[in-house]
PyMOL Python script that loads the backbone (N, CA, C, O; Angstrom):
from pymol import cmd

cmd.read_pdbstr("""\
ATOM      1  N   UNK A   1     -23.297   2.473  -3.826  1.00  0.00           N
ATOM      2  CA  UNK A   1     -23.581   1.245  -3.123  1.00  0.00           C
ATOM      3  C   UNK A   1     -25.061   1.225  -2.760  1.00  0.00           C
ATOM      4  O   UNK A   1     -25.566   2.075  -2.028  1.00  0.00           O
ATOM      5  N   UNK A   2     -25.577   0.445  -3.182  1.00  0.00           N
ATOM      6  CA  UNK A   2     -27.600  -0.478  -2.668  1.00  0.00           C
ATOM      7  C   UNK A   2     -27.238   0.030  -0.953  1.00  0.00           C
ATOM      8  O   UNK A   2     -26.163  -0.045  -0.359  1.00  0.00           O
ATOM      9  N   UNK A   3     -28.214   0.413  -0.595  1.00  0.00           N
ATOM     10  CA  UNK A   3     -28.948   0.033   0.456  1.00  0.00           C
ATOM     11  C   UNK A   3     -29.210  -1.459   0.765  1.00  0.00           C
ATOM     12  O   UNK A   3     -29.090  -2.303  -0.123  1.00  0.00           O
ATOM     13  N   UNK A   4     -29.563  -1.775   2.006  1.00  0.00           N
ATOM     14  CA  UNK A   4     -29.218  -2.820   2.057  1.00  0.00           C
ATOM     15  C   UNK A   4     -30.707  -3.287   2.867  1.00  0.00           C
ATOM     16  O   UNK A   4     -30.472  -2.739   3.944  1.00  0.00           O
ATOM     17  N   UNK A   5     -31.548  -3.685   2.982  1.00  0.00           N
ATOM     18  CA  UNK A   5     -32.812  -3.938   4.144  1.00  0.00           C
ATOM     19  C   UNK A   5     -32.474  -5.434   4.343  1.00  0.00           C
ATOM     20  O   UNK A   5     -32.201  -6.305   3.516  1.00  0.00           O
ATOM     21  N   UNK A   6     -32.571  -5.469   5.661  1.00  0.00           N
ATOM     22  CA  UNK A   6     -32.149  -6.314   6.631  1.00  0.00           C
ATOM     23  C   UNK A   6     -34.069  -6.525   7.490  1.00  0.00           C
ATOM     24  O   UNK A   6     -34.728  -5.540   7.823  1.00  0.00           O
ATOM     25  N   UNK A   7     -34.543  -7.912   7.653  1.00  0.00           N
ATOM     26  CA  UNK A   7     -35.843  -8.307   7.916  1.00  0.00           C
ATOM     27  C   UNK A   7     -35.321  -8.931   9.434  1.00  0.00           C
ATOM     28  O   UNK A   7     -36.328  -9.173  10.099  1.00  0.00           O
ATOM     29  N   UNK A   8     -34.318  -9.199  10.038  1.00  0.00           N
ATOM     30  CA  UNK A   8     -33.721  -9.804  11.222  1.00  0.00           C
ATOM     31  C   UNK A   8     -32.712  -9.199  11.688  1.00  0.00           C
ATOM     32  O   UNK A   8     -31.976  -8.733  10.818  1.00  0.00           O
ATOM     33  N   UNK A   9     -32.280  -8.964  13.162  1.00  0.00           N
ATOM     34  CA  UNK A   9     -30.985  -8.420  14.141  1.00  0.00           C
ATOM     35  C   UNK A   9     -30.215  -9.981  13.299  1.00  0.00           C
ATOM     36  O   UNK A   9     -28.984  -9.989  13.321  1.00  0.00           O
ATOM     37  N   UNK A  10     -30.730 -10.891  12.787  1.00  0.00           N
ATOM     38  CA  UNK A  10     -29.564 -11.977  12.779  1.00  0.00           C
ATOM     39  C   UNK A  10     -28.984 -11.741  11.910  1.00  0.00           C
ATOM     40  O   UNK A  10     -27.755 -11.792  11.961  1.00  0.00           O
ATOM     41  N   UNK A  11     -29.803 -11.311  10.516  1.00  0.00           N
ATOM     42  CA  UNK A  11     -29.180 -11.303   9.605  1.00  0.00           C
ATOM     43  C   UNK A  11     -28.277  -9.850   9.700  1.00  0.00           C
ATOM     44  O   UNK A  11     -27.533  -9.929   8.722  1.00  0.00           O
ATOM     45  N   UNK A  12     -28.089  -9.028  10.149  1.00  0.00           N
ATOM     46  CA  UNK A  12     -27.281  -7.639  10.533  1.00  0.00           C
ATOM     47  C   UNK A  12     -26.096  -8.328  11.385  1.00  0.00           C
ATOM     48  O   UNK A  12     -24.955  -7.873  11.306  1.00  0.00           O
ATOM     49  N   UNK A  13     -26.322  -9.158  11.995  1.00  0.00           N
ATOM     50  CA  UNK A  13     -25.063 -10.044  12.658  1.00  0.00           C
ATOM     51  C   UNK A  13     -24.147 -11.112  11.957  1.00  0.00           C
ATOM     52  O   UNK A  13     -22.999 -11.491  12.190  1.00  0.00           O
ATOM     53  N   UNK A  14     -24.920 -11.395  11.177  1.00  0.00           N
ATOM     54  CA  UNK A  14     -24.040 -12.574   9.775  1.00  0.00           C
ATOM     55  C   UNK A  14     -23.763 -11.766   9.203  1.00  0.00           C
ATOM     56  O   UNK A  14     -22.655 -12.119   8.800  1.00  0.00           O
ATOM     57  N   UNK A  15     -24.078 -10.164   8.525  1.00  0.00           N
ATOM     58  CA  UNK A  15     -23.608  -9.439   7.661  1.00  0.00           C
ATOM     59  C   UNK A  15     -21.900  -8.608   8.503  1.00  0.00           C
ATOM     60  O   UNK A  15     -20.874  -8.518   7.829  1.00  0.00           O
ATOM     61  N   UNK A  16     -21.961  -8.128   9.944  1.00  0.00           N
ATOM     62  CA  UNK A  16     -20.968  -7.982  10.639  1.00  0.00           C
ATOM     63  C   UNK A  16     -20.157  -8.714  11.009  1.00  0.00           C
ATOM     64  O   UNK A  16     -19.194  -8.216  11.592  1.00  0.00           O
ATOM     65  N   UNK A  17     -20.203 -10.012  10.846  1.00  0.00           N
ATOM     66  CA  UNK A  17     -19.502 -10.863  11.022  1.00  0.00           C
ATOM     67  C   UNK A  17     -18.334 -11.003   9.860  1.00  0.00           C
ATOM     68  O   UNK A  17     -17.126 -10.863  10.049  1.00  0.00           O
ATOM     69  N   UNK A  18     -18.980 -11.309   8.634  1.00  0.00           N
ATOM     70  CA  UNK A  18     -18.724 -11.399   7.401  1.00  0.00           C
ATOM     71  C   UNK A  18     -17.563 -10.159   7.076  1.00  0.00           C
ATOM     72  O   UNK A  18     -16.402 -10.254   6.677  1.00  0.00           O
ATOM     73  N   UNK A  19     -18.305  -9.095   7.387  1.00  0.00           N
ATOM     74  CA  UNK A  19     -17.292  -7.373   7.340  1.00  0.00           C
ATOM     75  C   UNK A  19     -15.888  -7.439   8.086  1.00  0.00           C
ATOM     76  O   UNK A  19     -14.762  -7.009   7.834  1.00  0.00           O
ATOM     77  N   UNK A  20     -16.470  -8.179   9.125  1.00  0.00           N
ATOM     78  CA  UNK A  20     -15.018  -8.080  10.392  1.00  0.00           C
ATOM     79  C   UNK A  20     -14.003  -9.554   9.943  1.00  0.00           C
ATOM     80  O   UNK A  20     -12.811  -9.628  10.239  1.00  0.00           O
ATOM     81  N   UNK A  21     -14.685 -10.536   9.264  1.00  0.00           N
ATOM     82  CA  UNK A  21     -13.800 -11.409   8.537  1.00  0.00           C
ATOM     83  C   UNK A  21     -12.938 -10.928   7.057  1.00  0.00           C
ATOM     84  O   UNK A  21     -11.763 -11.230   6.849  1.00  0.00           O
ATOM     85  N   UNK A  22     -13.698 -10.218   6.219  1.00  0.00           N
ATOM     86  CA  UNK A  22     -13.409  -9.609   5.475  1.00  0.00           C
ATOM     87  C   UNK A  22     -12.318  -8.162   5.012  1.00  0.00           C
ATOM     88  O   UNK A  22     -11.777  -7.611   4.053  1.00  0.00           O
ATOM     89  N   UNK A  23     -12.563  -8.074   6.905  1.00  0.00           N
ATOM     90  CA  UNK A  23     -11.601  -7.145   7.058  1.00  0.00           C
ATOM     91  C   UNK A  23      -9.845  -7.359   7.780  1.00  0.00           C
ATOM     92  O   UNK A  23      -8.799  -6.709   7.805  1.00  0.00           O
ATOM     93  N   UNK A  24     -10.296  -8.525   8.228  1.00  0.00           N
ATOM     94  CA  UNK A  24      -8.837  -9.464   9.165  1.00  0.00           C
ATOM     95  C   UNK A  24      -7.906 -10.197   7.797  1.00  0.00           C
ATOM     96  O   UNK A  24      -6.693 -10.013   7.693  1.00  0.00           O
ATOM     97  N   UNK A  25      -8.671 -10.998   6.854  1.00  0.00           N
ATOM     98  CA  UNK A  25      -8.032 -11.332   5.218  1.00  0.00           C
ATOM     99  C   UNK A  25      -7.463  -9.835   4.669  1.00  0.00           C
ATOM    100  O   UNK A  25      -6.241  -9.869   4.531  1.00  0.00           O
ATOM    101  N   UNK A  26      -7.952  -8.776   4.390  1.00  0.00           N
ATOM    102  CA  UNK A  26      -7.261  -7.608   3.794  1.00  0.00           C
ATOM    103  C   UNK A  26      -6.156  -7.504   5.066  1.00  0.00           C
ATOM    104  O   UNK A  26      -5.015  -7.648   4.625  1.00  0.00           O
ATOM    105  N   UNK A  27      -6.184  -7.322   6.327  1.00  0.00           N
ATOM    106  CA  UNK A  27      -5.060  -7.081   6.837  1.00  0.00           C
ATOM    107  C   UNK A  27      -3.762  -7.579   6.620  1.00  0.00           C
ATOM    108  O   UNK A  27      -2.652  -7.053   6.542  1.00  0.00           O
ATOM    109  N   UNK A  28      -4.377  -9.237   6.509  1.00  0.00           N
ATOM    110  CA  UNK A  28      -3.204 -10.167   6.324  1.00  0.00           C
ATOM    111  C   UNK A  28      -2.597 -10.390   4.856  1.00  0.00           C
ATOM    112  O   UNK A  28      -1.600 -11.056   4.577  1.00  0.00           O
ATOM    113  N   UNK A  29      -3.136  -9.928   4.291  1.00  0.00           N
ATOM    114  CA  UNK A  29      -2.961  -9.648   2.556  1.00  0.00           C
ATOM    115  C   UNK A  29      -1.900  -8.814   2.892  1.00  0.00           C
ATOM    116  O   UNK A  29      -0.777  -9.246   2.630  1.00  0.00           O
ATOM    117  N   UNK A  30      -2.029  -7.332   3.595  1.00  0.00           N
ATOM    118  CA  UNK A  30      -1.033  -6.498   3.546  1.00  0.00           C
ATOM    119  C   UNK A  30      -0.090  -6.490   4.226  1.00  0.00           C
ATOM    120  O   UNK A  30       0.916  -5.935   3.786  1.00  0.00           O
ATOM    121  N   UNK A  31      -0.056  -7.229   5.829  1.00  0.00           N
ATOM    122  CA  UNK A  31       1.380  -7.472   6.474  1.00  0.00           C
ATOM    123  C   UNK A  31       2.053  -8.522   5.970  1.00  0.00           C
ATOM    124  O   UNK A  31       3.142  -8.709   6.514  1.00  0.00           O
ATOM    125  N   UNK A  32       1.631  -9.608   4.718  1.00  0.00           N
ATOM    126  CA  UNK A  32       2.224 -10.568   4.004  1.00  0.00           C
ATOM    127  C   UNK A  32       3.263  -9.668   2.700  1.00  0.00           C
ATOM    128  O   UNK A  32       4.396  -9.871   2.266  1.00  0.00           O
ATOM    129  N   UNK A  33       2.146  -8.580   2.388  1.00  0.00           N
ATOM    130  CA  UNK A  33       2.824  -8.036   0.965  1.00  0.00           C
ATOM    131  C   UNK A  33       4.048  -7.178   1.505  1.00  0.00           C
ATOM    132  O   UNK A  33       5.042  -6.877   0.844  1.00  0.00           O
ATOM    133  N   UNK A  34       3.700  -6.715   3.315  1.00  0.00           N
ATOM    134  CA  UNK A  34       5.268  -5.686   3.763  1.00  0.00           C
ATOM    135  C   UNK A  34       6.210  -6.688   3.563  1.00  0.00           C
ATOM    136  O   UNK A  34       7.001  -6.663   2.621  1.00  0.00           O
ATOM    137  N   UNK A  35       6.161  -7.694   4.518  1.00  0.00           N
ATOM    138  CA  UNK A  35       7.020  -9.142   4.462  1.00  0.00           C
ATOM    139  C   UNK A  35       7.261  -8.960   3.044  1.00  0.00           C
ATOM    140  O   UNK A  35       7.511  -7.776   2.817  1.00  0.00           O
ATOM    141  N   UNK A  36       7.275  -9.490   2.284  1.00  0.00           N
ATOM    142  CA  UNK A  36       8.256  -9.869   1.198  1.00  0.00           C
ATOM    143  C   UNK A  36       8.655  -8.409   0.413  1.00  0.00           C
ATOM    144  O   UNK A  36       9.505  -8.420  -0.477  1.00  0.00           O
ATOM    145  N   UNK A  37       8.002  -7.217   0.798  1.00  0.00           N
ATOM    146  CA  UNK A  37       8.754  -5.913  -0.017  1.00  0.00           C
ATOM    147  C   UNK A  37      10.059  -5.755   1.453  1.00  0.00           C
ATOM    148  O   UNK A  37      11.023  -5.105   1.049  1.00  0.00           O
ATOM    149  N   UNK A  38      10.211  -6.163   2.814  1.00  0.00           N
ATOM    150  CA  UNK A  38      10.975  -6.116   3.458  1.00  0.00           C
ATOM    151  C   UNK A  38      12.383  -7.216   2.968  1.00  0.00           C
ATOM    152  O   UNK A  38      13.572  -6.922   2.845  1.00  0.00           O
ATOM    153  N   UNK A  39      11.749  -8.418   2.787  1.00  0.00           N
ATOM    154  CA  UNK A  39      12.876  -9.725   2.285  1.00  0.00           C
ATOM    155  C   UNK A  39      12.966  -9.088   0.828  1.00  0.00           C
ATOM    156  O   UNK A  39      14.160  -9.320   0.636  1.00  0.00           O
ATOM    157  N   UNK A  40      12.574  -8.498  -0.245  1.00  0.00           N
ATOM    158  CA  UNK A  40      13.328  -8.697  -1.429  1.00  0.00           C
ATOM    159  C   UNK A  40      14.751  -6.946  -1.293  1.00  0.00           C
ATOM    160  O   UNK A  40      15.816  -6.701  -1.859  1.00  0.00           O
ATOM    161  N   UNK A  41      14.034  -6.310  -0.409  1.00  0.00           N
ATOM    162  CA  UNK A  41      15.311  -4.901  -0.214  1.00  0.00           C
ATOM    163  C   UNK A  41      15.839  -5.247   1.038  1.00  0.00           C
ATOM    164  O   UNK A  41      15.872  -4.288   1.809  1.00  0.00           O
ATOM    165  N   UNK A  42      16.296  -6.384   1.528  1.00  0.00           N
ATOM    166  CA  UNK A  42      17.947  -7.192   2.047  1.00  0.00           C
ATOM    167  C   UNK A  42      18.570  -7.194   1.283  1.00  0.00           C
ATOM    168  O   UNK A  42      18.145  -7.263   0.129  1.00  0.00           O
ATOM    169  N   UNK A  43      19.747  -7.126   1.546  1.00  0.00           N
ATOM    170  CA  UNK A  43      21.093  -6.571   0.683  1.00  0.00           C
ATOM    171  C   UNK A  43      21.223  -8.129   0.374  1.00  0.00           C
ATOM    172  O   UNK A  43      22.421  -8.169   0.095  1.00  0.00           O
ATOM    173  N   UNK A  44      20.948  -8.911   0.295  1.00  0.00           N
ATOM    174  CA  UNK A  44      21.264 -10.533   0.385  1.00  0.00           C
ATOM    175  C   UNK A  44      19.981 -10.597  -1.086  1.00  0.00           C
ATOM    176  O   UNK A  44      20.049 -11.358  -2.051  1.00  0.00           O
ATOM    177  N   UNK A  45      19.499 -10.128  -0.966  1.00  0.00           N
ATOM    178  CA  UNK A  45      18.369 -10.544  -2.076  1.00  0.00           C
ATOM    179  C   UNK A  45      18.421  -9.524  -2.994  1.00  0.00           C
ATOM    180  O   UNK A  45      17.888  -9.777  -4.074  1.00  0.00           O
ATOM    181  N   UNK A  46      18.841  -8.608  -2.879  1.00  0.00           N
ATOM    182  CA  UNK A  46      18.955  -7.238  -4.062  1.00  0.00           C
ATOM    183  C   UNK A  46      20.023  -8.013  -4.715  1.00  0.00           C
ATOM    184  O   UNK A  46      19.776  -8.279  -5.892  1.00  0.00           O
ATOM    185  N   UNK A  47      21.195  -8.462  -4.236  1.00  0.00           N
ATOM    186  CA  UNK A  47      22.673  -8.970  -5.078  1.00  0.00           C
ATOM    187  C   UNK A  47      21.869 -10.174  -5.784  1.00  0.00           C
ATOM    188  O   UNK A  47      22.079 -10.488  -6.956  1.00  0.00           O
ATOM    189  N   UNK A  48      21.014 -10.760  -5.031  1.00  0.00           N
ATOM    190  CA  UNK A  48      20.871 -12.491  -5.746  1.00  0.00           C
ATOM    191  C   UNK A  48      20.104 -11.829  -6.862  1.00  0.00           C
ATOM    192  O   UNK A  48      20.640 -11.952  -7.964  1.00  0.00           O
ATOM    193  N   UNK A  49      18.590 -10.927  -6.820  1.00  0.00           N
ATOM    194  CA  UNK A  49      17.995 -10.875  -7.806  1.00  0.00           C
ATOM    195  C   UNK A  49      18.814 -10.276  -9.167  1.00  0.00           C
ATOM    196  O   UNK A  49      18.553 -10.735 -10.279  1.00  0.00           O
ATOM    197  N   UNK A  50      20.043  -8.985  -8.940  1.00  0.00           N
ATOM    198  CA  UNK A  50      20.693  -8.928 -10.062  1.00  0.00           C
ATOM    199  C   UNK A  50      21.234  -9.669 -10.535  1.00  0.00           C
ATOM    200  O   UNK A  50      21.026  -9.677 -11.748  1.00  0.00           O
ATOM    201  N   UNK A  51      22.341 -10.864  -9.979  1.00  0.00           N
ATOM    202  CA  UNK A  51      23.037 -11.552 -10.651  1.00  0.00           C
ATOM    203  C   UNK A  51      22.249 -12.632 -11.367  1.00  0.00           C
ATOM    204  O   UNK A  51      22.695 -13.297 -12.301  1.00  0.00           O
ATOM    205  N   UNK A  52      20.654 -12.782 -10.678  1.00  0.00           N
ATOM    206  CA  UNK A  52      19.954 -14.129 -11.364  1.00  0.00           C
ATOM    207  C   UNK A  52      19.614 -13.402 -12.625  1.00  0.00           C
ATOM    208  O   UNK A  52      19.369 -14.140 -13.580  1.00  0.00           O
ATOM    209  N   UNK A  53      19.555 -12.296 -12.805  1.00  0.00           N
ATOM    210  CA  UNK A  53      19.669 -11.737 -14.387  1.00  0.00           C
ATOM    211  C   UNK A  53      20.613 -12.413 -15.659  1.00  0.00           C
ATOM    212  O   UNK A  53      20.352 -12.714 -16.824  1.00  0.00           O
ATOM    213  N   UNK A  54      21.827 -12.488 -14.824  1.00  0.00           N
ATOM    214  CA  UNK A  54      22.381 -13.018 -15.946  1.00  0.00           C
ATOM    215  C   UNK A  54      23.221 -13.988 -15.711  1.00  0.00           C
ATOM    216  O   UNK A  54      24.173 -14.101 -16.483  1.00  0.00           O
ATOM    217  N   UNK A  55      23.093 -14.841 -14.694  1.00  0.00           N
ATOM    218  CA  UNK A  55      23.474 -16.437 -14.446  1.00  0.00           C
ATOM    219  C   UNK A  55      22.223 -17.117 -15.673  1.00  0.00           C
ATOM    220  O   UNK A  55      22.795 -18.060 -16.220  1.00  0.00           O
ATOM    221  N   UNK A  56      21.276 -17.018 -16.059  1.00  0.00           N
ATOM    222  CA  UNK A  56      21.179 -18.166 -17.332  1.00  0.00           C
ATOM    223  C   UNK A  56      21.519 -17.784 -18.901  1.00  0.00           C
ATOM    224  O   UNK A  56      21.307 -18.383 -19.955  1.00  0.00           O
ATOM    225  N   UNK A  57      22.145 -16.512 -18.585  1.00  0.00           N
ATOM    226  CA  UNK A  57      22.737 -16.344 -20.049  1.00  0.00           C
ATOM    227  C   UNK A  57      24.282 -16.880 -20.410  1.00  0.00           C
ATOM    228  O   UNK A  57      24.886 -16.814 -21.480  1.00  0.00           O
ATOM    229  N   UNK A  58      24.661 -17.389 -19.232  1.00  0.00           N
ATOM    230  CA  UNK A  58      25.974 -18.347 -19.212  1.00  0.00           C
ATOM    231  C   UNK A  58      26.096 -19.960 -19.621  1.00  0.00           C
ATOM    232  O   UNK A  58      25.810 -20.902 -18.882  1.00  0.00           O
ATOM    233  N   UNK A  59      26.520 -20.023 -20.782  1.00  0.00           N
ATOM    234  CA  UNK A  59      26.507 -21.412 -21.174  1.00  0.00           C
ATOM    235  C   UNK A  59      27.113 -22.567 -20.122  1.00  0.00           C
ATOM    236  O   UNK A  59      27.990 -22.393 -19.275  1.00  0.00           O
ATOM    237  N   UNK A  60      26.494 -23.613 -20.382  1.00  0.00           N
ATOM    238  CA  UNK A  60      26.959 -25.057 -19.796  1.00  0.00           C
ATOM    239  C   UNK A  60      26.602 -25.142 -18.462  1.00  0.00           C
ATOM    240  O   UNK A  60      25.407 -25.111 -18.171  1.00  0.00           O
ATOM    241  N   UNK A  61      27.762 -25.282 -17.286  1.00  0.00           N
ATOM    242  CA  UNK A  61      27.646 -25.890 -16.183  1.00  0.00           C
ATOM    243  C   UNK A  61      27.817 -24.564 -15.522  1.00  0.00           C
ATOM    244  O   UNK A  61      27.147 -24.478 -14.493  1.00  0.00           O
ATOM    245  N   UNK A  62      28.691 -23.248 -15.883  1.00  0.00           N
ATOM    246  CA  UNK A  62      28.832 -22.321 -15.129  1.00  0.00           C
ATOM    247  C   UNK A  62      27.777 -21.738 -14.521  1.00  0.00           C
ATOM    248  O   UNK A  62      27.949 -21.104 -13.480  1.00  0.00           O
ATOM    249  N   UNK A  63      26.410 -21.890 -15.152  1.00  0.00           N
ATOM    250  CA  UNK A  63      25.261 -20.845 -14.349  1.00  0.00           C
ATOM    251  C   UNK A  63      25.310 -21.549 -13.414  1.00  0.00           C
ATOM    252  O   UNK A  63      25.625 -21.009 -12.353  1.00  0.00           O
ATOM    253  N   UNK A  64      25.045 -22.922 -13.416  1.00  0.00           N
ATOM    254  CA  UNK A  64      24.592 -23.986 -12.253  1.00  0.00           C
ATOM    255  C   UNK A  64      25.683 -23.502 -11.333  1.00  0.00           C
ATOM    256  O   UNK A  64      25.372 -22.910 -10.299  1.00  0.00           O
ATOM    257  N   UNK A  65      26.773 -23.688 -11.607  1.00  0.00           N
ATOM    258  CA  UNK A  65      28.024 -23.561 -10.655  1.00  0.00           C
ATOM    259  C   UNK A  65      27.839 -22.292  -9.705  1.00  0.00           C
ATOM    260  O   UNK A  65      27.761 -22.470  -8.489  1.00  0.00           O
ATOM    261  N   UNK A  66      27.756 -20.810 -10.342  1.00  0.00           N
ATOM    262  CA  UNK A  66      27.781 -19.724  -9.936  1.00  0.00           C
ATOM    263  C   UNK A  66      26.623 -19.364  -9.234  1.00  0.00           C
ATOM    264  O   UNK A  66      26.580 -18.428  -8.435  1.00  0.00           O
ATOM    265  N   UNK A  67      25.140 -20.520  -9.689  1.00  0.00           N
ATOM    266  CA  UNK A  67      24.098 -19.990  -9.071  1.00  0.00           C
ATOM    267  C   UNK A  67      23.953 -20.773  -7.745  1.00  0.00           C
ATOM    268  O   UNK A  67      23.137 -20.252  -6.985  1.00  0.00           O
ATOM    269  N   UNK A  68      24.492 -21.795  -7.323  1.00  0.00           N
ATOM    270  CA  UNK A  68      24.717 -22.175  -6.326  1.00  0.00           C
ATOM    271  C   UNK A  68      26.421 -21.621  -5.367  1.00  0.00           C
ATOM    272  O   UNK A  68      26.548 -22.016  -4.208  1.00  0.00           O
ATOM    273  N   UNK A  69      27.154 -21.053  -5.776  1.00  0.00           N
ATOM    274  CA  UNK A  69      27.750 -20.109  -5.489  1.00  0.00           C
ATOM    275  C   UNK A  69      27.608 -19.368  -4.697  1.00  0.00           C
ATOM    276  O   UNK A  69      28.019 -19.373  -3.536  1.00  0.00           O
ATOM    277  N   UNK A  70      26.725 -18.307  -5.494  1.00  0.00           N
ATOM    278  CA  UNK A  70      26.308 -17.206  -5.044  1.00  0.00           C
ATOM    279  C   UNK A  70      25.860 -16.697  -3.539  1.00  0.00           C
ATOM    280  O   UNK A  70      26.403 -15.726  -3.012  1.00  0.00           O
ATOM    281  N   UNK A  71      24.925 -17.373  -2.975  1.00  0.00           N
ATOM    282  CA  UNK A  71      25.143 -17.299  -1.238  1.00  0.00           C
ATOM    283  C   UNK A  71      26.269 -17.247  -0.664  1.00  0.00           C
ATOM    284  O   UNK A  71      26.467 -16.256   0.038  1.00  0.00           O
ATOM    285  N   UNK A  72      26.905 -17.852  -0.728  1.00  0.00           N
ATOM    286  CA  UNK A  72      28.333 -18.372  -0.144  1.00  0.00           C
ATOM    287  C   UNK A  72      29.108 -17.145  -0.294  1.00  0.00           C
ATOM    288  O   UNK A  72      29.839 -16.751   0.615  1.00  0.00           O
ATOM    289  N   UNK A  73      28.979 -16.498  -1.442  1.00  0.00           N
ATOM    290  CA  UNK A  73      29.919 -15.298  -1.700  1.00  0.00           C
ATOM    291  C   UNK A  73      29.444 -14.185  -1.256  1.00  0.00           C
ATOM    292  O   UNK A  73      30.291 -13.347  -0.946  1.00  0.00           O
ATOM    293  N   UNK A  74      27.880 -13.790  -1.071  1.00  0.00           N
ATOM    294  CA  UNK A  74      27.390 -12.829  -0.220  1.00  0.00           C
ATOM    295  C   UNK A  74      27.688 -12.790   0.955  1.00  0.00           C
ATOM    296  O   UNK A  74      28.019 -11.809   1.621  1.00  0.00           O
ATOM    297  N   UNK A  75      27.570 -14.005   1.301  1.00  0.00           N
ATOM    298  CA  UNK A  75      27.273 -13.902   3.394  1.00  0.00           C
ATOM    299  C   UNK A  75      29.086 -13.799   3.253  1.00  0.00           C
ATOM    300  O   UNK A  75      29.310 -12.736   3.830  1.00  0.00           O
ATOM    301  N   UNK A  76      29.961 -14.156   2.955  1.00  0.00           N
ATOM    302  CA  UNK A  76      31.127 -13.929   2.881  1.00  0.00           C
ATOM    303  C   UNK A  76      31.272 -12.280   2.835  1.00  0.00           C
ATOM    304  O   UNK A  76      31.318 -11.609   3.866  1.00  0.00           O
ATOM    305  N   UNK A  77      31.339 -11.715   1.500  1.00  0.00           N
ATOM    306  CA  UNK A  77      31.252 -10.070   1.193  1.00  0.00           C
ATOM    307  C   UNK A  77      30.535  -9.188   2.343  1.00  0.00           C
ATOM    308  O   UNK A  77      31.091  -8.218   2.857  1.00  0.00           O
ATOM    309  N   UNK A  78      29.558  -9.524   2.604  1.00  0.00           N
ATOM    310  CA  UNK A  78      28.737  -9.099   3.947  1.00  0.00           C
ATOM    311  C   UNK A  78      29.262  -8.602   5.510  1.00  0.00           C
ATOM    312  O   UNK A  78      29.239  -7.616   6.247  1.00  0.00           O
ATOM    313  N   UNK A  79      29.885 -10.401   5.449  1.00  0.00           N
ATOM    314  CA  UNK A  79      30.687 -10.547   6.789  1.00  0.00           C
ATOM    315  C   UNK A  79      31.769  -9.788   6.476  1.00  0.00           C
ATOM    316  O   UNK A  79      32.204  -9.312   7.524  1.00  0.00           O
ATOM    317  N   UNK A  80      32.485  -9.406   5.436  1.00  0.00           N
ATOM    318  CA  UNK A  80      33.856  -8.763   5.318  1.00  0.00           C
ATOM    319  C   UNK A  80      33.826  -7.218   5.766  1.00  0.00           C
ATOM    320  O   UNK A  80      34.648  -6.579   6.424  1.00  0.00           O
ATOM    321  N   UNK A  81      32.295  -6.736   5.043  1.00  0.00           N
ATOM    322  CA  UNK A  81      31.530  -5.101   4.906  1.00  0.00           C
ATOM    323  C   UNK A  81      32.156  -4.998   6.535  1.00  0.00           C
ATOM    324  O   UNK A  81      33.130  -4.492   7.093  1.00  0.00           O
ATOM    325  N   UNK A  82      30.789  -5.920   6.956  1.00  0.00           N
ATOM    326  CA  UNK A  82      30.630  -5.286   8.640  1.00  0.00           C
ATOM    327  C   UNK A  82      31.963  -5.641   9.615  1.00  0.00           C
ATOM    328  O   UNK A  82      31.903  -5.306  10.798  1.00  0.00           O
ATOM    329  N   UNK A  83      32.885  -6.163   9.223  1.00  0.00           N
ATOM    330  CA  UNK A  83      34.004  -6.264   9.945  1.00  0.00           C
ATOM    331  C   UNK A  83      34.270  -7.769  11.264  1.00  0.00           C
ATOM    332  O   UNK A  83      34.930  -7.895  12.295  1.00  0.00           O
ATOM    333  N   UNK A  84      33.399  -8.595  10.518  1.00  0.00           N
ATOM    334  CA  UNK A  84      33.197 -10.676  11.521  1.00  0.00           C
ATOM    335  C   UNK A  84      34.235 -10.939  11.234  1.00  0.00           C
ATOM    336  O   UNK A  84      34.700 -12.037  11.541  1.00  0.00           O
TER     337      UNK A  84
END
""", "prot")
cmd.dss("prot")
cmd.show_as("cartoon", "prot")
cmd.util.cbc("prot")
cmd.orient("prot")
């Protein structure tokens, strides 16, 4: 990494500024990327992503049918697991 010469305290203050903005976007990059590695390993989204495997290899109306289905039969199976 350059060295950097700085001719003003201002410009060392637009450059810290910039760092500490630069550094609040990477944070939020990464508590966004936990969020969705947290929502896709729910047991509600592990079942949907396998079965959306092979709900469009089903001819006609059945994918449509089964892929709107499919919630309905989790939170059901779910509620049965934990004993509602």
């Amino acid at each position: 990494m350059a060295t950097k010469k700085y001719s003003s305290y201002a410009q060392i203050d637009r450059e810290l500024e910039i760092l500490k903005i630069e550094k609040e976007i990477n944070l939020q990059k990464l508590y966004l990327g936990i969020q969705d590695i947290k929502e896709n390993l729910e047991p509600k989204n592990i079942v949907k992503n396998m079965v959306s495997n092979y709900v469009p290899n089903l001819p006609g109306p059945y994918g449509k049918i089964l892929n709107l289905a499919i919630p309905f039969i989790t939170k059901f199976i779910f509620k049965k697991i934990r004993g509602r």
